[in-house]
C-alpha positions in Angstrom: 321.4 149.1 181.3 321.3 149.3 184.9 321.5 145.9 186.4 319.2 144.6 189.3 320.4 144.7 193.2 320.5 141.7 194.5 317.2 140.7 195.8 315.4 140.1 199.8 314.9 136.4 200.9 311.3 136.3 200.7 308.6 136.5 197.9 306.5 139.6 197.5 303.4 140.2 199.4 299.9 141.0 197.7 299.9 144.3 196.2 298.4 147.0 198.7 295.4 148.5 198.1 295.4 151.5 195.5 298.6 151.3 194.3 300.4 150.0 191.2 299.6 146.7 190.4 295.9 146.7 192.0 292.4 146.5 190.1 291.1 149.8 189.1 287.8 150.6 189.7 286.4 151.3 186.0 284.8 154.9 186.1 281.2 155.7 187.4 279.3 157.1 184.3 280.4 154.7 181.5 283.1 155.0 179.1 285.5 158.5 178.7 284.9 159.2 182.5 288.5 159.5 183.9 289.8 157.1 186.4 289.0 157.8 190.1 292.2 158.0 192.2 292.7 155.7 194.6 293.6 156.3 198.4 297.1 154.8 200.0 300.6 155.3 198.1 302.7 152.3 197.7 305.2 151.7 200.2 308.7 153.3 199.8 310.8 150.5 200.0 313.6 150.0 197.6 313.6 147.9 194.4 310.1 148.2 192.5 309.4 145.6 190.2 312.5 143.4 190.6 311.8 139.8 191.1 312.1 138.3 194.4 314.3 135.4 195.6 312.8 132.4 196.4 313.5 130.1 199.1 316.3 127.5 197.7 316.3 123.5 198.4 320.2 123.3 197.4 322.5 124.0 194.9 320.1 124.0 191.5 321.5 121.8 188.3 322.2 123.9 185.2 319.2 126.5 184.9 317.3 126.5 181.6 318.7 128.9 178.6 318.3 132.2 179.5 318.0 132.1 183.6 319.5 135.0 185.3 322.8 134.2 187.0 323.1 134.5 190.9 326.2 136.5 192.4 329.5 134.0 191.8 329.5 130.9 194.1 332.6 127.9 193.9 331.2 125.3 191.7 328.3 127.5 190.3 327.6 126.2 187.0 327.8 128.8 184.3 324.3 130.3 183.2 323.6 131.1 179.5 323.4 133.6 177.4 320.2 135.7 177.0 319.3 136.9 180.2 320.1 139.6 182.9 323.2 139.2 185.0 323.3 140.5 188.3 326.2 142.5 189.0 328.2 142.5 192.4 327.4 145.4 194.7 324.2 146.7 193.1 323.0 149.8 194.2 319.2 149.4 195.4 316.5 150.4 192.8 314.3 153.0 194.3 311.1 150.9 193.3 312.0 147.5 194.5 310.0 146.0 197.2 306.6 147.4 196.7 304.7 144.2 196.8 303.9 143.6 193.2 304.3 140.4 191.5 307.1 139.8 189.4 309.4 137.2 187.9 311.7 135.8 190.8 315.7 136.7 189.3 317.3 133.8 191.1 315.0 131.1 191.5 316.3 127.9 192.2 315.5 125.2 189.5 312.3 123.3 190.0 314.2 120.2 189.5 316.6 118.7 192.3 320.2 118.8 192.1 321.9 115.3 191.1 323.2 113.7 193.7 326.8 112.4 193.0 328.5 109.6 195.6 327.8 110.2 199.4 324.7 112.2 198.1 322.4 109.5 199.6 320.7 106.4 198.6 322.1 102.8 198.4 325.4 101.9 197.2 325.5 99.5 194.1 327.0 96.3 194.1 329.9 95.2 191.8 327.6 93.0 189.9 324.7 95.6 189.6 327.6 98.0 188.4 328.8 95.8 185.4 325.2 95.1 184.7 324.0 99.1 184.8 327.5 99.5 182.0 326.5 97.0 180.0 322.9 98.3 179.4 324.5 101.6 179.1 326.6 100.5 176.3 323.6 99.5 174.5 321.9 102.2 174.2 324.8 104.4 173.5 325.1 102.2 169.8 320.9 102.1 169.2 321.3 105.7 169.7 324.0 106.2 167.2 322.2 104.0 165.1 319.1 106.0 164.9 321.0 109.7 164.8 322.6 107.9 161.5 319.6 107.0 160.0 317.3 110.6 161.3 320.4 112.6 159.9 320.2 114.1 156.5 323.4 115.3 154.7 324.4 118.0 156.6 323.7 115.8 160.1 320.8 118.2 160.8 318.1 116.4 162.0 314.7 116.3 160.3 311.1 115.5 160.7 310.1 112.0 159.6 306.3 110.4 159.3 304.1 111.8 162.1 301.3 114.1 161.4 300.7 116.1 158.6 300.2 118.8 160.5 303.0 121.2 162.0 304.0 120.0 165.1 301.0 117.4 165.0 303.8 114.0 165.7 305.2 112.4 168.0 303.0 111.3 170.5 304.8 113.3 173.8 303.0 116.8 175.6 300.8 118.4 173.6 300.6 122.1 173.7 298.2 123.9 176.0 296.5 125.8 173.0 296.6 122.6 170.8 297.4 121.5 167.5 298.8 124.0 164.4 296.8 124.0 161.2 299.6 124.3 159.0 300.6 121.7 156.6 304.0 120.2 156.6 305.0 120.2 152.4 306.3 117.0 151.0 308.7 119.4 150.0 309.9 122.6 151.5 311.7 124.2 148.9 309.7 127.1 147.8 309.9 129.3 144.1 308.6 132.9 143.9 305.1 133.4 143.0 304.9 136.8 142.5 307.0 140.3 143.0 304.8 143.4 142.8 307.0 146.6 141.7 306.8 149.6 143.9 304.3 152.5 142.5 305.2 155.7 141.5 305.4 158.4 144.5 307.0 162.0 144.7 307.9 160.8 148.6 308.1 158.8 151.3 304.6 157.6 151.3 302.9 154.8 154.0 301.9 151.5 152.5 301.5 149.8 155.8 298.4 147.2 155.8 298.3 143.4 154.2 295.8 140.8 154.6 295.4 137.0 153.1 292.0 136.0 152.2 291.6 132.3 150.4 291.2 134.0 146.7 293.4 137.3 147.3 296.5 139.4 148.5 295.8 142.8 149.7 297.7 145.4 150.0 297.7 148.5 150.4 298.8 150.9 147.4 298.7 154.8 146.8 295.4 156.5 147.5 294.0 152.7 147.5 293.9 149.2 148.3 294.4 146.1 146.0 293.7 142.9 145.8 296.1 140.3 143.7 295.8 137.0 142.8 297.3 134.4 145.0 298.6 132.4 143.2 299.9 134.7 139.9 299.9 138.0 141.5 297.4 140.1 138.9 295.2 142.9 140.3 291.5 141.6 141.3 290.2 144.5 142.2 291.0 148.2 143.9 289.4 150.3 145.9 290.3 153.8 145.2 290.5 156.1 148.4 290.0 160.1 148.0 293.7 159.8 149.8 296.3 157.6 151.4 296.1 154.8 154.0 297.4 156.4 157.1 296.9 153.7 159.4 295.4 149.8 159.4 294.3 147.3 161.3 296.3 144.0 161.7 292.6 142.1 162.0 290.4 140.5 159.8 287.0 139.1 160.8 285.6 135.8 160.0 283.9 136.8 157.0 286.5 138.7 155.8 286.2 142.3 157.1 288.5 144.7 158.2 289.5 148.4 158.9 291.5 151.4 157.1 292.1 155.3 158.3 293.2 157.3 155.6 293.5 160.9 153.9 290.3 163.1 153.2 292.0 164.4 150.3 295.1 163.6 147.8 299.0 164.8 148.5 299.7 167.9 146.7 303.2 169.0 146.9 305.0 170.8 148.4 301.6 169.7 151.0 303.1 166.3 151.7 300.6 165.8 154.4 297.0 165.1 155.1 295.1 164.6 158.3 294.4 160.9 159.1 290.9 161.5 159.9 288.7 159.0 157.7 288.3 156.0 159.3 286.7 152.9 157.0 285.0 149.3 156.9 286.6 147.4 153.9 285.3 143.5 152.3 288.7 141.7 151.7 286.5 139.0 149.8 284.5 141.7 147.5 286.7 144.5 147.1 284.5 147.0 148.7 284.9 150.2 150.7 281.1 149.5 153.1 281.6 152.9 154.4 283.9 155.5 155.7 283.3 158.4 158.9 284.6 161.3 160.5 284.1 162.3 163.8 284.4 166.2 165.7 284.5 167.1 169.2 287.0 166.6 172.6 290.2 168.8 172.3 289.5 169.6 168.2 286.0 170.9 169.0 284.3 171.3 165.2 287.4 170.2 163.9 287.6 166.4 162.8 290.2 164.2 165.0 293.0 162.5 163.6 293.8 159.1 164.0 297.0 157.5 164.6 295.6 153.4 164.3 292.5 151.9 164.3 291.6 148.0 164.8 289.2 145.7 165.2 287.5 143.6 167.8 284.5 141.4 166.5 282.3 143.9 165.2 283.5 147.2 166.3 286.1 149.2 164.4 287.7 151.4 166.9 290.3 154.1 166.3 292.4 156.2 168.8 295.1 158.9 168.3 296.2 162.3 170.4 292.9 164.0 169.4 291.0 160.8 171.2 289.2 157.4 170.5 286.1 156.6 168.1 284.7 153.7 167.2 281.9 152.2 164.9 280.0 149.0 164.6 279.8 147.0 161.3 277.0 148.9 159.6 278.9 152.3 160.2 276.6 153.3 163.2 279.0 155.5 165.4 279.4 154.1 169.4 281.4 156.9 170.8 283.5 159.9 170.1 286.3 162.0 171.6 285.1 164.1 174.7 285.8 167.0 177.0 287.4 165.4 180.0 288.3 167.8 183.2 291.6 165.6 184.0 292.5 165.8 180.4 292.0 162.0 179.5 291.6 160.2 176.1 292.2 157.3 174.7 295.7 157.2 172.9 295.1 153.9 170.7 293.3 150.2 171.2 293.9 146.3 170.7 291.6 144.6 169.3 291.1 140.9 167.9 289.5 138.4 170.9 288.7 141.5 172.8 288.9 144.8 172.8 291.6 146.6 175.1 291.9 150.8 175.4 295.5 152.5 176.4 293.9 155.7 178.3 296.0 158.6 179.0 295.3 161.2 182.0 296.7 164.1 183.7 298.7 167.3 182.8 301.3 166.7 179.9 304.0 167.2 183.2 302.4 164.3 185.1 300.3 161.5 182.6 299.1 158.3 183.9 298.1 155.5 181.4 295.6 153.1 182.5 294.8 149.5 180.2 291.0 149.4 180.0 289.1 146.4 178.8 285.9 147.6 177.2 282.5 146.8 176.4 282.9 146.8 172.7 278.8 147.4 172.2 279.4 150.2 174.5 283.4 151.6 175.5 281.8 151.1 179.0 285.6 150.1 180.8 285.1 146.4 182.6 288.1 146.1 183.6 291.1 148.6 184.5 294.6 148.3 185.3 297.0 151.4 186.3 300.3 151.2 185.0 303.4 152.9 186.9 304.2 156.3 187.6 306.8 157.4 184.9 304.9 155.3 182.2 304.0 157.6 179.2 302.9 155.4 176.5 301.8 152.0 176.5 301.3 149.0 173.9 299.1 146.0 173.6 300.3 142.8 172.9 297.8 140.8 173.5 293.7 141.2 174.6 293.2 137.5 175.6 295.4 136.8 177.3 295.9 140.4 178.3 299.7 141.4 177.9 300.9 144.7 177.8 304.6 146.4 176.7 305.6 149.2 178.4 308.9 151.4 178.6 309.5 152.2 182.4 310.8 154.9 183.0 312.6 155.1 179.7 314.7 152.5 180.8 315.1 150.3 177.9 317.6 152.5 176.2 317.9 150.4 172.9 315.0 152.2 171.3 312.5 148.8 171.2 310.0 150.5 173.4 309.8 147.8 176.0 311.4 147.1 179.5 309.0 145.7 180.9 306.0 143.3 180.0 303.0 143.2 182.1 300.9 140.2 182.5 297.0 141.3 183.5 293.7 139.0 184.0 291.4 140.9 182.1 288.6 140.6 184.3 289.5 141.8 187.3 292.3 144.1 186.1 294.9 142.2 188.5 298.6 142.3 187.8 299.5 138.7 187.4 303.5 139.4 187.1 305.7 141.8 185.5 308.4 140.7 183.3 311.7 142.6 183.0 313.1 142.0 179.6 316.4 144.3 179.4 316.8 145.6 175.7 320.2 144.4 175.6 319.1 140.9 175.6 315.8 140.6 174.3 314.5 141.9 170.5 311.0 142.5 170.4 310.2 145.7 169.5 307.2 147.8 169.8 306.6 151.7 168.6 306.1 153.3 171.7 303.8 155.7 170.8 301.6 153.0 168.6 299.1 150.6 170.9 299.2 148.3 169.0 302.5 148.1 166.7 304.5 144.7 168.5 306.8 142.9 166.5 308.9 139.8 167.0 306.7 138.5 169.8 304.0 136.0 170.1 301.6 135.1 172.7 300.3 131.7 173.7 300.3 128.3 176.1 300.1 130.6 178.7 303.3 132.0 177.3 305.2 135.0 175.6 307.8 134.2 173.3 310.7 136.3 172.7 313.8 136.2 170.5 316.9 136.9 172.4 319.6 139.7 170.8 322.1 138.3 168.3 325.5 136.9 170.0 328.1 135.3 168.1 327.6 132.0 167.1 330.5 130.7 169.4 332.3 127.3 169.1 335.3 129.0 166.5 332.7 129.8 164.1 332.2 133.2 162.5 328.8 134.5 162.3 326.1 135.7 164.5 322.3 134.0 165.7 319.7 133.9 168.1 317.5 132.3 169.8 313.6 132.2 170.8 313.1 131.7 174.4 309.4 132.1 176.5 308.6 133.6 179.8 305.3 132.2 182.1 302.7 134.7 181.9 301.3 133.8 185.4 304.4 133.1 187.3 306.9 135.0 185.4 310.1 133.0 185.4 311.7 132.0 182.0 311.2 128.5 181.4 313.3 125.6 179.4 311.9 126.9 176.5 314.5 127.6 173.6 314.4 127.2 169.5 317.8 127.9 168.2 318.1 129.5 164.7 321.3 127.9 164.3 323.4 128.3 161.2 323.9 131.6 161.1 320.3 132.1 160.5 318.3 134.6 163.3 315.1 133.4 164.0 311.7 135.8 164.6 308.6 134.6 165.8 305.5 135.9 163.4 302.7 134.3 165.6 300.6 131.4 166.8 299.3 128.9 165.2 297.2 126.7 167.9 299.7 126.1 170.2 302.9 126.1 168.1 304.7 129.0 167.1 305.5 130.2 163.3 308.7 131.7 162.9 310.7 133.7 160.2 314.5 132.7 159.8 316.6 135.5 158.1 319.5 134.1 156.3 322.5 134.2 156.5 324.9 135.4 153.4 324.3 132.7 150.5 320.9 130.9 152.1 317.4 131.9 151.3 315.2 132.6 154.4 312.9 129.4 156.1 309.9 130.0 157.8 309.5 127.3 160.4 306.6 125.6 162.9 308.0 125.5 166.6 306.2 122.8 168.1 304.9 124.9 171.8 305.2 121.7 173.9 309.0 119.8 172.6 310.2 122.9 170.7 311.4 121.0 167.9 311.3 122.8 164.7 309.9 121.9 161.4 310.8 123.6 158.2 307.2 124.9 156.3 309.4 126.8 153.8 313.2 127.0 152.3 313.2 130.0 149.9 316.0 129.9 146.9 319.3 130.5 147.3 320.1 132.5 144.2 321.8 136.1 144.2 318.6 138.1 142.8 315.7 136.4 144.8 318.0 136.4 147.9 318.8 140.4 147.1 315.0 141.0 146.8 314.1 138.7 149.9 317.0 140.9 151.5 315.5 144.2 150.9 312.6 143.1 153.5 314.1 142.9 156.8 312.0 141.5 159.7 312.6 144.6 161.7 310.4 146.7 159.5 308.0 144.5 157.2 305.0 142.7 157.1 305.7 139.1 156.8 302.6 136.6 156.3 302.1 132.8 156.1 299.8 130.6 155.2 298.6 127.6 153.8 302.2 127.0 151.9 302.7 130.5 151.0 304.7 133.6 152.6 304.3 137.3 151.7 307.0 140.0 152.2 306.0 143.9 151.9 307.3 146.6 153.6 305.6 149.6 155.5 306.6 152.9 153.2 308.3 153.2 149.9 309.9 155.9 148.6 310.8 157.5 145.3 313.4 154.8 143.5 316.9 156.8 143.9 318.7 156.2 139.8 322.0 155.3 141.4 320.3 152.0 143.3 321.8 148.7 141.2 318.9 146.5 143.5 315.4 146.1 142.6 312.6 147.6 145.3 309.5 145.8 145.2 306.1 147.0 147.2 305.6 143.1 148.1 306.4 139.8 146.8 305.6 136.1 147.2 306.9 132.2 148.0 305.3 129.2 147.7 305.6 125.7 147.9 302.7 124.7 146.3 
């Protein structure tokens, strides 16, 4: 990846008026009317988007994991691993300079540099010297003393006492989005509940959707949806669908609601395809389709539009693909449908969940502009609009609240994860807060880039985004490769001191929040079952919710879901593992495929 020129001397100014970065005007006449351009171009200075120097007070102490290194300098200390290095003689980046926020590369540390002998202050007497030893002594031995007795067999530390809740202990910071609500086990080590076999398809057929209620599992099957038991694993109920699930929402209301798109009609082969143009209201609780629609009109005229996702946002079921955006309220009362737009605009996809968030596409196919859209969800009337760069083709929401979007500038990230860039928006105004560069070659989150709302192996909250870092070896003489989870400030962009190693060989994944701490998936390494662990969001010390068994066969099958690709839940003591598609079983595979399968600790 092209690395970033080294940067001016002074922060960025405000964005100017019109340009990339700045409030958009949501369009006159309600929602579908395309975005008015905006007068004044950006100024052509070199370096768009790269993060500005800040003014230093000294050399800095050892930056936090992850800081980007400055250029080298005698007695620079070393910076680690996980973030962009800036390389010597840089060519300028044609968009630097433009004014927008962004994260500052080389900002000094926030904290002051130690100050060694003739760095100022008093000098200490002799006496005061033996005195300041002594003490020091001390402490050295109570500190051995209580590593000793926190230490458990393999010296790894481990939670003791505190609250019962994840996280919950301690009595230090607390988290800016509070405490977790899951339960530490008296004892982590989890068995298998359950392993659901794979059904019986003639191809590669989509299975993607899985929710948790308090009585059920549900998942979906082929040409339906089922609920299992949650503790044993036995069907409760199906609903039975004229065709498959083609797309699902990742949402579930607070009564237990949430939304499918699916087939109008069964895969007959050699027909191994179907539009997606049936978009539903299931009851997770009941077992109930409540309703299913179609919609016609925009660029399919009578035809019905095809769906790509669909999600939900309190009450409103919205659904977007290439044909255009529809959405619904609970009862199945339609709110909008694709129209005719002169400058070719519709709305590619949404986020839903807090609030509900549109990715709107304009333009000829030779020069498409995407614009993020909060919306009236009653409505689609846009409240809020924010204009992402020229050269941006697709866009994916992270989050609604805060409002955090994933983009691929430029087709710059080069490692096929979707994302170069992350861009931090208030979603009232539509002002860029700060754009964070995340080069692919460092960071692991992944989003489909043609998918609004498809992020993995990213979570959002504190006023943070956390991201695991690439695997590196594990370093020290040992064999073996890790990770680690490290967090960027959504309103300042830096990095901060943030970092959870996965340590042991293990590669950690964050799943999401939970209040202010951060759940977290730990694939294992060869011989180890997986761990899924609470990261408290204010000390970042870990606690293990789960330990799954170590045995070859349960390791295989907990192997054949890799975090890349699946659906991994957790809650209240129990994980779930399915996978998105499955596939005809080929007769020379020795492994067992399942559609799903279940830990516990309870």
């Amino acid at each position: 990846m092209t690395q970033p020129p080294p940067p001016p001397n002074q922060p960025p100014g405000p964005p100017p008026g019109g340009g990339f970065g700045a409030p958009q005007q949501p369009p006159a006449g309600g929602f579908g009317a395309p975005t008015p351009q905006q007068p004044g171009q950006p100024p052509q200075q070199p370096g768009y988007g790269y993060p500005q120097q800040q003014p230093g007070h000294g050399q800095p102490p050892q930056q936090p994991y992850g800081y980007p290194q400055q250029p080298q300098q005698p007695q620079q200390p070393q910076q680690p691993y996980g973030y962009p290095q800036q390389a010597p003689g840089q060519q300028p980046n044609p968009y630097a300079g433009s004014g927008y926020p962004t994260a500052p590369m080389n900002q000094q540390s926030p904290y002051p540099a130690p100050q060694g002998p003739g760095g100022g202050g008093k000098k200490l007497s002799t006496q005061m010297r033996i005195v300041i030893a002594a003490a020091a002594a001390v402490v050295v031995i109570i500190g051995a003393g209580v590593w000793y007795a926190s230490s458990g067999d393999d010296g790894k530390s481990e939670a003791k006492g505190g609250s019962s809740a994840a996280g919950g202990g301690g009595g230090g910071a607390k988290a800016a989005d509070g405490a977790g609500k899951e339960k530490v086990p008296g004892n982590p080590k989890s068995k298998v509940a359950f392993q659901l076999p794979v059904p019986a398809v003639t191809d590669t057929t989509d299975v993607s959707g899985s929710w948790v209620t308090d009585k059920a599992y549900v998942k979906t099957g082929v040409n339906s949806v089922v609920g299992y038991d949650l503790v044993k694993g036995t069907p409760l109920w199906t609903i039975p669908l004229p065709g498959q699930v083609c797309a699902a929402s990742r949402h579930q209301s607070a009564d237990g609601k949430t939304a499918i798109a699916f087939e109008p009609a069964k895969r007959v082969p050699p027909k191994n395809y179907q539009r997606c143009s049936e978009v539903g209201a299931i009851d997770l609780t009941t077992g109930k389709l409540l309703w299913s629609k179609s919609v016609t009109g925009g660029k399919v005229g009578d035809d019905k539009a095809s769906f790509s996702e669909v999600t939900l946002s309190g009450s409103t079921v919205a659904a977007g693909g290439t044909d255009g955006g529809a959405a619904w309220d609970m009862t199945g009362k339609e709110l909008w449908k694709p129209q005719v737009s002169a400058d070719n605009c519709y709305d590619m996809g949404y986020g839903g969940g807090p609030a509900l968030v549109a990715a709107r596409k304009c333009g000829p196919y030779d020069n498409q502009t995407v614009t993020i859209q909060t919306l009236n969800p009653a409505t689609g009337a846009p409240t809020s609009a924010f204009k992402l760069p020229a050269g941006v083709e697709w866009a994916s929401i992270v989050s609604t609240k805060p409002l955090v979007v994933a983009a691929d500038v430029g087709d710059t990230a080069g490692d096929g994860s979707g994302i170069s860039d992350f861009f931090s928006v208030d979603e009232g105004t539509g002002k860029l807060k700060t754009k964070i560069s995340v080069p692919g070659d460092r960071f692991a989150a992944r989003c489909r880039s043609t998918e609004v709302e498809s992020c993995q192996k990213v979570a959002v909250g504190n006023g943070r985004i956390y991201l695991p870092t690439e695997e590196h070896e594990v370093g020290d003489g040992e064999y073996g490769r890790t990770n680690e989870i490290v967090s960027f400030d959504l309103t300042t962009g830096k990095p901060t001191a943030d970092k959870a190693e996965a340590g042991g060989r293990y590669r950690i994944t964050p799943l999401r929040m939970d209040g202010g701490n951060i759940l977290a998936y730990k694939t294992p390494p060869y011989g180890k079952g997986g761990q899924i662990v609470s990261v408290d969001g204010a000390s970042f010390k870990q606690t293990v919710l789960m330990e799954n068994p170590s045995d070859e066969p349960v390791r295989k099958a907990e192997g054949s879901f890799p975090a890349d690709y699946s659906e991994i839940l957790y809650t209240g003591g129990r994980m779930f593992l399915s996978g998105g598609t499955v596939s005809k079983p080929q007769s020379s595979s020795l492994d067992r495929k399942y559609l799903a399968m279940s830990f516990t600790t309870n």
